[in-house]
FIKE-341690 format. One record per residue (C-alpha): residue number from 1; residue in one letter; chain; x, y, z. Coordinates in pm, 1 decimal. Layout:
BEGIN
   pos   code   unit          x          y          z
   NUM      A      A          X          Y          Z
...
This chain:
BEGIN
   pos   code   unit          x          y          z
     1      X      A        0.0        0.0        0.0
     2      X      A      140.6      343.6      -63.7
     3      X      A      164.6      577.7      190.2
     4      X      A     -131.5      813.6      224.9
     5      X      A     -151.5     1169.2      343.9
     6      X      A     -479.5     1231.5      522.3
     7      X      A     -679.5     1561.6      455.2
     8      X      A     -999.5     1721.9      533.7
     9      X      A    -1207.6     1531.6      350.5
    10      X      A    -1020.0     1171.8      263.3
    11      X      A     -706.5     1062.9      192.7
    12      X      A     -462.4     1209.3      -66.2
    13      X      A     -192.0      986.6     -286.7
    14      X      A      120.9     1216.8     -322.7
    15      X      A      318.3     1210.9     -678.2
    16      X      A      657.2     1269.0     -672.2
    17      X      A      945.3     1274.1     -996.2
    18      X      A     1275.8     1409.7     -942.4
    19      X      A     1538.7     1577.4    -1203.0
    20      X      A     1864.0     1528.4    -1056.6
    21      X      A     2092.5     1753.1    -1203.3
    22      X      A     2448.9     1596.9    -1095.7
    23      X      A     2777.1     1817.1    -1196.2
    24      X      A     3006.0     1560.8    -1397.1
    25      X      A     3396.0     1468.9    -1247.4
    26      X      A     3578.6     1658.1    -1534.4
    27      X      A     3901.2     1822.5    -1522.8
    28      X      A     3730.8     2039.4    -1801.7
    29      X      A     3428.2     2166.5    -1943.1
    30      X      A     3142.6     2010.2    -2176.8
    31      X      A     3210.2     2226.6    -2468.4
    32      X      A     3566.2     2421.1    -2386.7
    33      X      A     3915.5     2350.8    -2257.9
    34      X      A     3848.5     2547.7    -1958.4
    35      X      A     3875.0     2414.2    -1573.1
    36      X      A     3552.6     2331.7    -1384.3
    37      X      A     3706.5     2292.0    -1103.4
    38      X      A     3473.3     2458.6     -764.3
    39      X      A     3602.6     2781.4     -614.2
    40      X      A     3782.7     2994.7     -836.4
    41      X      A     3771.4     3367.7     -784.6
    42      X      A     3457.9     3555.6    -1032.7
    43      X      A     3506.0     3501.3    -1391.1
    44      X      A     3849.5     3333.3    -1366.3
    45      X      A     3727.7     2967.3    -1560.0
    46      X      A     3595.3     3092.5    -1851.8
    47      X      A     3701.5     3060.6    -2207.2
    48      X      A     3571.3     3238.9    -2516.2
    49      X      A     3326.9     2939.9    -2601.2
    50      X      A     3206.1     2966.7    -2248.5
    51      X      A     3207.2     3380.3    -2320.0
    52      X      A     3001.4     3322.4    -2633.2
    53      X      A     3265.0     3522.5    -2820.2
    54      X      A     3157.5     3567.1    -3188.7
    55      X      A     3303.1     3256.3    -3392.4
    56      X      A     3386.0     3085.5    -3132.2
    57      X      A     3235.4     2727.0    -3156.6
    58      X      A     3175.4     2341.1    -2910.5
    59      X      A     3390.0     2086.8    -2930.3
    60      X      A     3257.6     1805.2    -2718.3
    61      X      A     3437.2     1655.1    -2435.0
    62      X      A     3495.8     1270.1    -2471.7
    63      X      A     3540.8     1205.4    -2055.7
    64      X      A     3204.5     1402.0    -1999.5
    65      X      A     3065.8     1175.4    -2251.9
    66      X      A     3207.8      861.2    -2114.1
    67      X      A     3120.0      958.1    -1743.9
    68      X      A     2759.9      994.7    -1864.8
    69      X      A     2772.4      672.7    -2006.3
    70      X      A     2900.8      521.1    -1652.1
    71      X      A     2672.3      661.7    -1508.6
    72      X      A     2392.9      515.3    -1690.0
    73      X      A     2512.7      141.3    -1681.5
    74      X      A     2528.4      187.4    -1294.9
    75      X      A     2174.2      309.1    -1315.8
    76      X      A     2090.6      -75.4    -1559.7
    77      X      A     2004.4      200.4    -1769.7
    78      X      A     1983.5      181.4    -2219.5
    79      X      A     2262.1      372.9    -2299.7
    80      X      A     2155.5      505.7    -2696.1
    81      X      A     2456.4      470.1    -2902.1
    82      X      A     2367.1      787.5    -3094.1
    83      X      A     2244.3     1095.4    -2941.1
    84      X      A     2180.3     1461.9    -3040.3
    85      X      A     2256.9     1796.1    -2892.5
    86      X      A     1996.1     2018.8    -2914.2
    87      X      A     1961.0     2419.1    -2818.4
    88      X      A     1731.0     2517.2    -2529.8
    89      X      A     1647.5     2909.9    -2607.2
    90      X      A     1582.5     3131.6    -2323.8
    91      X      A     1685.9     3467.2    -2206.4
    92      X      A     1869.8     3501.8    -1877.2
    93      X      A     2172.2     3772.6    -1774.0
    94      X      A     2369.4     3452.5    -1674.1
    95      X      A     2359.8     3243.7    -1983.6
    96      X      A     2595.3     3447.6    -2248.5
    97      X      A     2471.7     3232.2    -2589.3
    98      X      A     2132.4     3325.5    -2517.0
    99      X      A     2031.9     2932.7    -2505.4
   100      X      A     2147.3     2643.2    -2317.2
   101      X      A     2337.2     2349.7    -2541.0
   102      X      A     2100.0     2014.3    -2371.8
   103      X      A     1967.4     1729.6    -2526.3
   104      X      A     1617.6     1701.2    -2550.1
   105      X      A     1448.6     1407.3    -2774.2
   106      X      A     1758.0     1227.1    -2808.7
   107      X      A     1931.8     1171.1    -2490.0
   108      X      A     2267.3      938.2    -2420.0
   109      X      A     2110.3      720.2    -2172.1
   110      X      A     1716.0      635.2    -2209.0
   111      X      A     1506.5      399.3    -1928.3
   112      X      A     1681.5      237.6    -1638.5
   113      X      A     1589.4      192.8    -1274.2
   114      X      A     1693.2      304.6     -923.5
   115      X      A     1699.9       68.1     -612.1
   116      X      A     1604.8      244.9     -283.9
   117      X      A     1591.4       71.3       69.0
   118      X      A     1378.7      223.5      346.4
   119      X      A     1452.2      275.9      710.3
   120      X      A     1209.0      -15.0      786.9
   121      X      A     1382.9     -285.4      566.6
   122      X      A     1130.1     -238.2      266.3
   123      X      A     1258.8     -187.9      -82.1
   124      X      A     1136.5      -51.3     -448.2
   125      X      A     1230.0       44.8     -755.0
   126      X      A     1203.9      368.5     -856.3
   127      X      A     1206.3      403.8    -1263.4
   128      X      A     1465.0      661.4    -1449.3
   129      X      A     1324.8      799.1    -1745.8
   130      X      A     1655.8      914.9    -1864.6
   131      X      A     1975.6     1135.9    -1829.1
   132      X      A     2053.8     1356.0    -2044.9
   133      X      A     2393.4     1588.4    -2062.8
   134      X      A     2378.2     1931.7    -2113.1
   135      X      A     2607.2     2258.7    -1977.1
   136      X      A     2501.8     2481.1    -1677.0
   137      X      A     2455.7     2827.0    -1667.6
   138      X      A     2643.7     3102.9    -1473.9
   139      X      A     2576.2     3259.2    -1156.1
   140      X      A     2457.6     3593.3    -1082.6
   141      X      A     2522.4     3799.7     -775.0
   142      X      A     2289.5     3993.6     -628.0
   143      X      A     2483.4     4076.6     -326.1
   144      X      A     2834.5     4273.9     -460.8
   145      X      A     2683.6     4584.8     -525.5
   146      X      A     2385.3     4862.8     -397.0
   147      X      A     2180.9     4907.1     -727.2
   148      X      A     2334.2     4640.9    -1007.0
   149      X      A     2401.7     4293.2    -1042.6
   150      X      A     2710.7     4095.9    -1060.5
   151      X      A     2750.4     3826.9    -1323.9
   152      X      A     3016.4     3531.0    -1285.3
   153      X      A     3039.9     3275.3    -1569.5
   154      X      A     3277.5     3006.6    -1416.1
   155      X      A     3002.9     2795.1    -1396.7
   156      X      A     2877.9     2873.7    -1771.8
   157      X      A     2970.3     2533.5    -1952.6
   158      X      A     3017.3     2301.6    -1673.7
   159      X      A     2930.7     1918.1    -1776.4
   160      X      A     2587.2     1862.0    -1621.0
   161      X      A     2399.1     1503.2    -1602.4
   162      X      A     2025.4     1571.0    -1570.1
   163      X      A     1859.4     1230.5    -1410.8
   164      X      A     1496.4     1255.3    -1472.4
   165      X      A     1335.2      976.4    -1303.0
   166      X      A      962.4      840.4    -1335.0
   167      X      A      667.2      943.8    -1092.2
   168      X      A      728.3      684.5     -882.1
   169      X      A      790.9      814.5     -569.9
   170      X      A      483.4      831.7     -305.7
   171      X      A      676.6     1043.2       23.0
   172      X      A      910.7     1300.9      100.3
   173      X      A     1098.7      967.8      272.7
   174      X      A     1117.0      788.8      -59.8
   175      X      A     1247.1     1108.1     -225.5
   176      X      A     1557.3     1129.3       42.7
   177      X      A     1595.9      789.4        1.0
   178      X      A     1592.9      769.2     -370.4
   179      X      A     1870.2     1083.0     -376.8
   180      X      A     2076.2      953.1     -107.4
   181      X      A     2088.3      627.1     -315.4
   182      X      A     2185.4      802.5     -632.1
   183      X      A     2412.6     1040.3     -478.8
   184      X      A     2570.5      692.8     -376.5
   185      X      A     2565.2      488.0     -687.7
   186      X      A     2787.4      835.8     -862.1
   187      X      A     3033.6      851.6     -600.6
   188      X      A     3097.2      478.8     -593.7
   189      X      A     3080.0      516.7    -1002.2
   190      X      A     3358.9      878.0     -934.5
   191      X      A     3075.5     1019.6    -1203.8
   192      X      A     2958.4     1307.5     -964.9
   193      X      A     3160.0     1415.4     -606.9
   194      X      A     2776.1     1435.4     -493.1
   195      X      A     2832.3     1760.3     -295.3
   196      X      A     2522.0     1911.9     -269.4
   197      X      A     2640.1     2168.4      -19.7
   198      X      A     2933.8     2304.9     -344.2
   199      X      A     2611.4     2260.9     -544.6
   200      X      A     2782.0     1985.2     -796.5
   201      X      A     2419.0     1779.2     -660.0
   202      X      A     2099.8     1966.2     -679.3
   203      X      A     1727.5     1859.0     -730.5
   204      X      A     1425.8     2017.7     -898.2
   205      X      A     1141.9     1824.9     -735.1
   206      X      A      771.1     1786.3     -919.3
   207      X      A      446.5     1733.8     -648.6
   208      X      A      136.1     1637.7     -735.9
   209      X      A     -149.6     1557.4     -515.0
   210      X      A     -481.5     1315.5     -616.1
   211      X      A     -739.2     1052.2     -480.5
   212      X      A     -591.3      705.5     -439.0
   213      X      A     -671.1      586.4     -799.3
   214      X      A     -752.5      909.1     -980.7
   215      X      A     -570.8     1041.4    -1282.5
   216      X      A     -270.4     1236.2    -1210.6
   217      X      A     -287.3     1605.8    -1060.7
   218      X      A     -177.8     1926.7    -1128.0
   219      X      A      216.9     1938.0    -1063.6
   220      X      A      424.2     2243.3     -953.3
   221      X      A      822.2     2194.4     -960.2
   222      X      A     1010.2     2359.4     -665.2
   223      X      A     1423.6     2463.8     -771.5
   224      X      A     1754.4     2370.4     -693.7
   225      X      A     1723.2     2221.5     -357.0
   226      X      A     2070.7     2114.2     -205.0
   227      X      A     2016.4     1909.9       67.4
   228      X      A     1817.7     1576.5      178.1
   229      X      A     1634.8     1757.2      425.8
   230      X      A     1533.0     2090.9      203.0
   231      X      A     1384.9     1790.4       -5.3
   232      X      A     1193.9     1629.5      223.7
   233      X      A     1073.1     2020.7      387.8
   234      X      A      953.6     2144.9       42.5
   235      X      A      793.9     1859.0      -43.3
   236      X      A      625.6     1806.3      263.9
   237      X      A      507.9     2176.8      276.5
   238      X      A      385.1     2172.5     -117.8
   239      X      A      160.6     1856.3      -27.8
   240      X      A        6.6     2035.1      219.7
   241      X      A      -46.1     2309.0       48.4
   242      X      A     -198.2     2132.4     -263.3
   243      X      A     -437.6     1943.5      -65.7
   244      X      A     -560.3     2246.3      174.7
   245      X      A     -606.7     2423.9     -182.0
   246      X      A     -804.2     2160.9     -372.9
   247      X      A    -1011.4     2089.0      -70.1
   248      X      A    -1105.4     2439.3      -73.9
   249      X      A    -1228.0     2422.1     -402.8
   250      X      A     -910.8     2548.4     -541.9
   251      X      A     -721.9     2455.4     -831.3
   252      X      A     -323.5     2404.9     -854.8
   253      X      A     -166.5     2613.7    -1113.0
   254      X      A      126.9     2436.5    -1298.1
   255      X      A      410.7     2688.1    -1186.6
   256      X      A      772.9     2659.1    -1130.7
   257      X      A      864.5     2739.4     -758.7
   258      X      A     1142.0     2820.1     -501.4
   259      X      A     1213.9     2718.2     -164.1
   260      X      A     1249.5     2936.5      135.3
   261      X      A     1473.6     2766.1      357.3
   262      X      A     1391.2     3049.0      639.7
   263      X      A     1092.6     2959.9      645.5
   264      X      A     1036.4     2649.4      542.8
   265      X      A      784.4     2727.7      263.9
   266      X      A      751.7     2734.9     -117.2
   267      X      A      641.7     3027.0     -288.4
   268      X      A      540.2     3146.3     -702.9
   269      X      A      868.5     3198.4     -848.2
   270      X      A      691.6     3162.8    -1254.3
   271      X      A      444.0     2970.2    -1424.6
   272      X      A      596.3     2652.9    -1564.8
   273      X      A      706.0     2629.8    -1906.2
   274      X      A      679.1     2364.8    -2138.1
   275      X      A      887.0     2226.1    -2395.6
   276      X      A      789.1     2423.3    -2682.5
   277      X      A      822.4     2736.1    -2502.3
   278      X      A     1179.9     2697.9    -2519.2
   279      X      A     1187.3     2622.9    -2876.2
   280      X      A     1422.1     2279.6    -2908.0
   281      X      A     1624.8     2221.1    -3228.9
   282      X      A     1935.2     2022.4    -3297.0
   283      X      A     2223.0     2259.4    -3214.6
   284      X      A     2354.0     2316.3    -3602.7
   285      X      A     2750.9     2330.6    -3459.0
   286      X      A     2749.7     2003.2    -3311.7
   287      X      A     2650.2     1660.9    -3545.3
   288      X      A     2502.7     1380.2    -3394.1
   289      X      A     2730.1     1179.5    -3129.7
   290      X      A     2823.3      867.4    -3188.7
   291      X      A     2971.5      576.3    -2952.1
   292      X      A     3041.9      226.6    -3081.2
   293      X      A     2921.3      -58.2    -2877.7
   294      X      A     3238.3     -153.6    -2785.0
   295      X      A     3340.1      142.1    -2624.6
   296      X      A     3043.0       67.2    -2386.9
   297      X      A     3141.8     -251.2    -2397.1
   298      X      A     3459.6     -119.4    -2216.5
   299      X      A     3335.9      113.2    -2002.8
   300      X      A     3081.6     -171.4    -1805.8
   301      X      A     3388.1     -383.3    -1782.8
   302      X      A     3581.0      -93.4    -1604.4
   303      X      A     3321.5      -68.1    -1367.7
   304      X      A     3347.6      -92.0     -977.6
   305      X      A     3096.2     -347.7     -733.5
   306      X      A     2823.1     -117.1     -674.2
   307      X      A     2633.6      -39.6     -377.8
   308      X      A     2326.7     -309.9     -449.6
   309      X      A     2550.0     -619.9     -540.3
   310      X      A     2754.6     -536.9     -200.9
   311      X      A     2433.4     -486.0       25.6
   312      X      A     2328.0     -801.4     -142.6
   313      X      A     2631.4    -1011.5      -55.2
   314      X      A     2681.4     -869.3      312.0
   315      X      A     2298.2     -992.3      326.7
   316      X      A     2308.0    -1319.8      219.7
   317      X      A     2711.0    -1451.7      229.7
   318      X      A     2810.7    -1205.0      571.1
   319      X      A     2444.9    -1270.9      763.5
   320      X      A     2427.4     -869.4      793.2
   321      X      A     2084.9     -750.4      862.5
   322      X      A     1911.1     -515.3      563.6
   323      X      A     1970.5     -214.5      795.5
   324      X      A     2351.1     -266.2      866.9
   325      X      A     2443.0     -373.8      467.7
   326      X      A     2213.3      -28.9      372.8
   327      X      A     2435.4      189.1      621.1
   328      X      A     2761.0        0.6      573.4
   329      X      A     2748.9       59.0      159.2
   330      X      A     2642.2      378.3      141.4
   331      X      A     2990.4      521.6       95.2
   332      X      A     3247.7      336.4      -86.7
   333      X      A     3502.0      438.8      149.2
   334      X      A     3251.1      269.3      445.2
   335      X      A     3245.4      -42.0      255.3
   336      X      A     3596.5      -94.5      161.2
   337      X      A     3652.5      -40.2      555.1
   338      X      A     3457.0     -262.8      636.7
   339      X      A     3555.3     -523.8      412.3
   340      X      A     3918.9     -463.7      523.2
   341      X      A     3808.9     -474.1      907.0
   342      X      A     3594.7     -791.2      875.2
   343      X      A     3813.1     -993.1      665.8
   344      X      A     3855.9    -1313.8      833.0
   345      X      A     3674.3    -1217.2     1166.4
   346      X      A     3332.1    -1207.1     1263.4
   347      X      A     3129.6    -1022.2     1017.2
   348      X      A     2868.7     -950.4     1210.7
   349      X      A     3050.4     -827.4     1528.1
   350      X      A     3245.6     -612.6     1298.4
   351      X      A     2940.1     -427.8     1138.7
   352      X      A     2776.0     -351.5     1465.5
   353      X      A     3078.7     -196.7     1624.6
   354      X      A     3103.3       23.4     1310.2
   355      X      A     2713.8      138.3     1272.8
   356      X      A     2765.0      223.8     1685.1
   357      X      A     3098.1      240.2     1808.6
   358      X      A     3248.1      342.0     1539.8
   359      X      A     3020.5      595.3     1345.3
   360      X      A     2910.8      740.4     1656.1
   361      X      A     3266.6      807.7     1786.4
   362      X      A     3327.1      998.1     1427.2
   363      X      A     2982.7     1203.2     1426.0
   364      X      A     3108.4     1338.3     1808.1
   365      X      A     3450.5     1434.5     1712.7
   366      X      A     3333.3     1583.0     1365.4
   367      X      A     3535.6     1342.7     1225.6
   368      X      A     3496.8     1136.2      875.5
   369      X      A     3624.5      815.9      787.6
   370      X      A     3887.5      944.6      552.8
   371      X      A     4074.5     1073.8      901.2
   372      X      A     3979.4      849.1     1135.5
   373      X      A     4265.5      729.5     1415.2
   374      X      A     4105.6      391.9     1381.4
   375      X      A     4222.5      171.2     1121.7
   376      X      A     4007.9     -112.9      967.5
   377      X      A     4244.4     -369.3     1108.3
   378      X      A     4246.5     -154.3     1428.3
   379      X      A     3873.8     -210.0     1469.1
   380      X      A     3911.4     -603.3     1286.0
   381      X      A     4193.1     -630.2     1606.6
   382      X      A     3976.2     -540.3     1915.6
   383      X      A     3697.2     -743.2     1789.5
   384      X      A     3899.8    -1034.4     1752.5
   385      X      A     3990.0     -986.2     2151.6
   386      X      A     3616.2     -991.7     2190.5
   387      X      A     3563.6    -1287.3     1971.6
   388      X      A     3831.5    -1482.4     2192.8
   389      X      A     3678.3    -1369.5     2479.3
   390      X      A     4028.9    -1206.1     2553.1
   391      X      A     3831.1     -935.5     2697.3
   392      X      A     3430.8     -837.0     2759.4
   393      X      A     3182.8     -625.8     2551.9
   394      X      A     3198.9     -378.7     2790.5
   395      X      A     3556.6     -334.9     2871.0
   396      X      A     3570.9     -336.2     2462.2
   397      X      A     3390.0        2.5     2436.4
   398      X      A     3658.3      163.2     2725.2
   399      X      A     3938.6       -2.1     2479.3
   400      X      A     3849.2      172.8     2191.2
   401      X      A     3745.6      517.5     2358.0
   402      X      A     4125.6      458.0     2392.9
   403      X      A     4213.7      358.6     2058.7
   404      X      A     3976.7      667.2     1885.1
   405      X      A     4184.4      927.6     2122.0
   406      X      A     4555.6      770.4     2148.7
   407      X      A     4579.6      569.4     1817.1
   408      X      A     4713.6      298.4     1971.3
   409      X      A     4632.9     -108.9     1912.7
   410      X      A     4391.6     -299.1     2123.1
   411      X      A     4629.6     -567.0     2230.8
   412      X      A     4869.6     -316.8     2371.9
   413      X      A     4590.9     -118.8     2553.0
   414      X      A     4485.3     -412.9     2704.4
   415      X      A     4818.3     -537.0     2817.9
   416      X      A     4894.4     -170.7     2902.7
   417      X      A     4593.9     -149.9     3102.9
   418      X      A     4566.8     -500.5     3229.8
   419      X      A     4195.9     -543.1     3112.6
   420      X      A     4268.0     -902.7     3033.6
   421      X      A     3904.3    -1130.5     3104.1
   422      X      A     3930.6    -1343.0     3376.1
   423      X      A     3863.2    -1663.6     3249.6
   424      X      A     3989.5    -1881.3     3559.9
   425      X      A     3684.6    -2056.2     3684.8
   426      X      A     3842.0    -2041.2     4035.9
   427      X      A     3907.7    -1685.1     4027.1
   428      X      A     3537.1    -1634.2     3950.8
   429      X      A     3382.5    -1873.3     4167.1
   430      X      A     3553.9    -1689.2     4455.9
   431      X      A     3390.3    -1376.4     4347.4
   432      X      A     3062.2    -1551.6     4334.8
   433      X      A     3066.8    -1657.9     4682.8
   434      X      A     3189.8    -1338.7     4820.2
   435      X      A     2876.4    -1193.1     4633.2
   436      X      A     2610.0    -1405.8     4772.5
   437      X      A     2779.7    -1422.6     5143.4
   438      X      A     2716.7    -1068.9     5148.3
   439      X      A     2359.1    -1062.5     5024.4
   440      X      A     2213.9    -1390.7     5182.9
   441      X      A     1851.9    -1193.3     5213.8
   442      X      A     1842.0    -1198.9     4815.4
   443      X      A     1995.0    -1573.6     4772.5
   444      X      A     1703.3    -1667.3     5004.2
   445      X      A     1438.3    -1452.2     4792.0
   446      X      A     1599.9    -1543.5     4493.4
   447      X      A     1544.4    -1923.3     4613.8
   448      X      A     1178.5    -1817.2     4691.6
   449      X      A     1067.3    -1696.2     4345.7
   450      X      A     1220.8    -1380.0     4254.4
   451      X      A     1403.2    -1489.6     3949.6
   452      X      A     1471.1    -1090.2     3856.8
   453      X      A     1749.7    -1096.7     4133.9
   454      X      A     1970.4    -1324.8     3903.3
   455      X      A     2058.2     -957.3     3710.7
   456      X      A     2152.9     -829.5     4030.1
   457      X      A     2412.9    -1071.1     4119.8
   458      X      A     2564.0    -1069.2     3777.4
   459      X      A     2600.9     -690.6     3816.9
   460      X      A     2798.5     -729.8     4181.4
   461      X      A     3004.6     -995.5     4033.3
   462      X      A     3097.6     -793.0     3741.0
   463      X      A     3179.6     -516.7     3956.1
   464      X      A     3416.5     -685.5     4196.8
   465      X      A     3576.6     -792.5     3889.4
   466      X      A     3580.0     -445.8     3756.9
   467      X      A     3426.1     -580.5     3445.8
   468      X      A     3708.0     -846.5     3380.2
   469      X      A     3476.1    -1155.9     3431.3
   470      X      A     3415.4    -1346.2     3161.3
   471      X      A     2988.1    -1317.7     3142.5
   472      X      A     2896.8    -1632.2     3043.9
   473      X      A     3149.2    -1786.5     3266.9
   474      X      A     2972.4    -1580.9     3563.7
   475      X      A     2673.2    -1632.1     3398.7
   476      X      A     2679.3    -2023.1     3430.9
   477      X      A     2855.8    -2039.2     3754.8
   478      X      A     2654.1    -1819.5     3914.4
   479      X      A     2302.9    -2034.9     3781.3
   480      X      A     2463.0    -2381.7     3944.3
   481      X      A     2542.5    -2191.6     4274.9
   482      X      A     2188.7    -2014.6     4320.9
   483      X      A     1990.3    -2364.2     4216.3
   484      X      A     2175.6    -2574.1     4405.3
């Protein structure tokens, strides 16, 4: 059943597509020699094509093409081995040519699909209609001056991949979900850097609201949201919007609108256009591309494990739960860590002292992966000392608090520390008896029925061992004592 947004009078289905537009990993532009490379001072990346200088005419850049094409087998995606480049006319301060070079009937990669995994376990796929290339626009600055407007063209020609998918998505979770996943699949692919933040990752997002069943509604489309949670705010807001409007006895106009992250809202920025408002034609200075089939043929085989095929195998060969695989692949560099930590130890133990210990110790400290004083064999170490019950669970967490602030090994912590377990059955067993001579009233309600005390006198065992006992040696000790 799809999730269901109650209103006023009934229950609304929410219709959600997404147009990705994804910044491609270039050294150069689409159509010049110049750098795209984020952060340059105003106007300091920009060639004469990107200037629009008279005469001055594309040449197209064979990476941005391949990348594209990478990008699309990761998505299971056609990839159309001839494609055109058409011109997208409109009239903006920050687009020099006066249109935008895009491809519009004939894109480089048609119909694939996208697989996303929800927080309860529960998975879907979400269709891609198709990505098309095409170069961004520049910038303008509203901010450098009282009465006029600054215009920076750095950005003016940068490779773009727009990833339009179908309207499959039913919640603001599902949309998070489904960018979070492709954000993934490109930086595992090293199509995209994904950083939505530089704006190389930004989503146009298109609502529509209707009865369960009905035809589709009215959509608006709300711009260039850069974050997971702007996403899931404007979309959120526009549903509720749409339905308070139609259950008015409103209509929804078909407009193009803008976020307001202040205040959380959406408001009118134009009505939408459609296609033949921007007048499409092949771009006459550019013929049709062509790629042979074995140059895709070579790209696939160049192609790293992706996120799916991982989750899959942590599922079924490691035993990892749906929730730990999700987390664990969602970053290439988290899954290569944790295949280096795990290898030949227990799986298992490994992933949940990186989705807790681990993660959480990085999220306090501000900390990423990439400079984390933990090493994958580090972490593969201590759990080994857990696995041979060298020491506890809990002493465990104190020797890595260790190991994230010194650097140092778990063996030599524990040696330095003398947290060895005590294994010695004698050792324990006189720890057990000094317990229970010293609460006799419990032993005898214990004896009588109160089965709940048995916690108790594993905690004051543990204690006088400072947390060195082995548990399940105290554990079974303990149980032949108090029945006997």
């Amino acid at each position: 059943m799809n999730d269901l947004v109650a209103g006023k009078t009934g229950d609304w289905e929410v219709v959600i597509g997404l147009e990705v537009h994804a910044q491609v990993t270039s050294n150069a532009k689409l159509f010049s020699g110049a750098s795209a490379s984020f952060g340059a001072a105003p106007n300091e990346n920009v060639s004469l094509v990107d200037a629009a200088m008279p005469g001055m005419l594309p040449v197209i850049n064979r990476e941005c093409v391949y990348q594209a094409i990478r990008t699309g087998l990761g998505l299971k995606a056609q990839i159309n081995l001839k494609s055109v480049f058409d011109r997208k006319n409109y009239f903006y301060a920050d687009l020099p040519q006066g249109y935008q070079i895009s491809q519009f009937k004939d894109p480089i990669v048609g119909e694939g699909s996208l697989r996303i995994v929800m927080s309860d376990g529960s998975a879907r796929d979400i269709g891609i209609e198709r990505l098309h290339l095409e170069q961004d626009a520049g910038k303008s600055m509203h901010d450098q001056h009282p009465s006029k407007s600054y215009i920076d063209l750095n950005r003016t020609g940068v490779a773009l991949m727009e990833i339009v998918s179908r309207p499959d998505i039913r919640s603001s979770a599902e949309a998070a979900a489904y960018v979070r996943k492709l954000r993934s699949i490109l930086r595992y692919l090293g199509t995209c850097d994904g950083n939505m933040e530089e704006g190389s990752l930004r989503a146009d997002v298109n609502v529509s609201v209707r009865r369960p069943g009905s035809p589709l509604g009215t959509r608006t489309e709300t711009k260039n949201l850069n974050s997971l949670r702007f996403i899931q705010m404007a979309i959120d807001h526009e549903v509720a919007r749409q339905i308070e409007i139609i259950e008015d006895g409103g209509e929804i106009d078909q407009e193009t609108r803008l976020f307001d992250t202040s205040t959380g809202t959406t408001r009118t920025m134009r009505s939408k256009e459609d296609a033949h408002d921007y007048r499409y034609f092949p771009d006459p200075d550019l013929l049709p591309m062509v790629v042979t089939q074995d140059e895709v043929d070579t790209l696939a085989a160049g192609l790293p494990e992706l996120p799916d095929a991982i989750r899959d195998r942590l599922i079924g060969d490691y035993g990892l739960s749906p929730y730990d695989a999700s987390v664990i692949t969602e970053e290439r560099e988290t899954a290569l860590y944790y295949e280096a930590a795990s290898a030949g130890r227990d799986r298992k133990l490994v992933a949940n002292w990186m989705t807790v210990e681990l993660f959480g110790a990085l999220n306090k400290a501000g900390k990423s992966l990439a400079n984390c004083p933990v090493s994958p064999d580090m972490l593969g170490g201590l759990v080994e000392l857990i696995s041979d019950s060298t020491i506890s669970g809990r002493i465990a967490k104190d020797v890595f608090a260790i190991m994230f602030e010194t650097g140092k090994t778990a063996p030599a912590i524990v040696v330095e520390k003398g947290l060895k377990q005590v294994s010695d059955s004698d050792a324990i067993e006189g720890l057990i008896d000094k317990v229970l001579a010293a609460n006799l009233d419990k032993v005898e309600e214990f004896r009588g029925g109160k089965d709940k005390l048995f916690g108790f006198f594993v905690g004051q065992v543990m204690k006088q061992s400072g947390g060195q006992a082995n548990p399940s040696m105290v554990n079974q000790i303990l149980r032949s004592k108090l029945d006997g």
